[in-house]
C-alpha positions in Angstrom: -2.7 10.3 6.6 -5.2 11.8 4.4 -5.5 11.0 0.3 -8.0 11.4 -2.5 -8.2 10.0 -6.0 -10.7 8.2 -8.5 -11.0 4.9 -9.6 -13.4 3.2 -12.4 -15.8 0.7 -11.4 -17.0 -1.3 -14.4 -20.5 -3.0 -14.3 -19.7 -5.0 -17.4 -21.6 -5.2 -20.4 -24.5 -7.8 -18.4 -27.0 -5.3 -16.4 -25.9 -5.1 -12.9 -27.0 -3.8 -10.0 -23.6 -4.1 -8.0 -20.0 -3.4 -8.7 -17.0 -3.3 -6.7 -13.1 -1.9 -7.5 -10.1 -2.6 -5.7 -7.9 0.7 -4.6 -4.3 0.3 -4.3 -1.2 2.1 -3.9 -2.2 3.4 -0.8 -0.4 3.5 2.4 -0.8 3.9 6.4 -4.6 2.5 6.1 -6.0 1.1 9.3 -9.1 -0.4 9.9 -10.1 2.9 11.6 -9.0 5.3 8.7 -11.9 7.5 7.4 -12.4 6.1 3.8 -15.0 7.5 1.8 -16.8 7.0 -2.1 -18.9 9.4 -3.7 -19.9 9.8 -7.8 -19.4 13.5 -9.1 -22.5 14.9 -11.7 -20.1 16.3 -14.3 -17.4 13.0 -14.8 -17.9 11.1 -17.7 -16.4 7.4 -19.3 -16.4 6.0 -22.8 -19.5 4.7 -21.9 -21.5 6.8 -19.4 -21.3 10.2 -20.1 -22.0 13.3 -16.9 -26.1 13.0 -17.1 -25.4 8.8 -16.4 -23.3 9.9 -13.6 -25.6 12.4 -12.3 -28.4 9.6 -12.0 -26.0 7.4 -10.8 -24.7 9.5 -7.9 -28.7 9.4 -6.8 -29.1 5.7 -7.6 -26.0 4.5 -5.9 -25.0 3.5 -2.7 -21.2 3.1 -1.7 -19.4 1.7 1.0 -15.5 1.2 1.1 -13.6 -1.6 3.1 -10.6 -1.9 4.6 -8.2 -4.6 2.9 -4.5 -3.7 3.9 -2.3 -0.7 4.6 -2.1 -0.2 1.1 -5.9 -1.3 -0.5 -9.7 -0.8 0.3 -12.6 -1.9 -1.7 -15.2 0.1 -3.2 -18.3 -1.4 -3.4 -21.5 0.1 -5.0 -25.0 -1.0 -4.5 -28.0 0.7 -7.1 -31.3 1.5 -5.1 -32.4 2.0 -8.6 -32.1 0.7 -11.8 -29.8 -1.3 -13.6 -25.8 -0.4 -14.8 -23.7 -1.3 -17.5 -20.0 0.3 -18.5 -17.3 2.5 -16.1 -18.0 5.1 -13.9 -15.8 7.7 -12.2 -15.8 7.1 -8.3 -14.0 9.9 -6.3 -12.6 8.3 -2.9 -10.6 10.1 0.0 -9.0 8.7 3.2 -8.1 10.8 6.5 
């Protein structure tokens, strides 16, 4: 099984340094799949436009997690700085 998509994770209007978004629709995850989160230069929100995403594919850290055959988590951890508003995450499975 392999699948890509985005989600939006929202650090809220309160300076964060962590964020998480729940995936779902999925199917045939396992605890072994392959699931991966990454932040494109050139996406943009309402609120962070593709320079904010460009600094915040350096500043960020992402891990996923396994929650069902159908969900994972995507967490995000800065290294840098402080967030606030949606960002485009790109995720893919295999």
């Amino acid at each position: 099984m392999a699948a890509q998509g985005t989600a939006t994770l929202d650090f809220g209007a309160t300076p964060a340094d962590e964020a998480s978004v729940l995936v779902s629709g999925l199917s045939g995850l396992t605890v072994g799949t392959h699931k991966e989160a990454f932040v494109q230069g050139d996406d943009s929100t309402g609120s962070n436009d593709a320079l904010a995403h460009k600094f915040f594919a350096l500043s960020g850290r992402f891990s996923c997690e396994y929650v069902s055959a159908a969900s994972m988590r995507i967490y995000c951890d800065l290294v840098m700085g402080l967030a606030t508003g949606t960002f485009v995450v790109h995720w893919a499975t295999a």
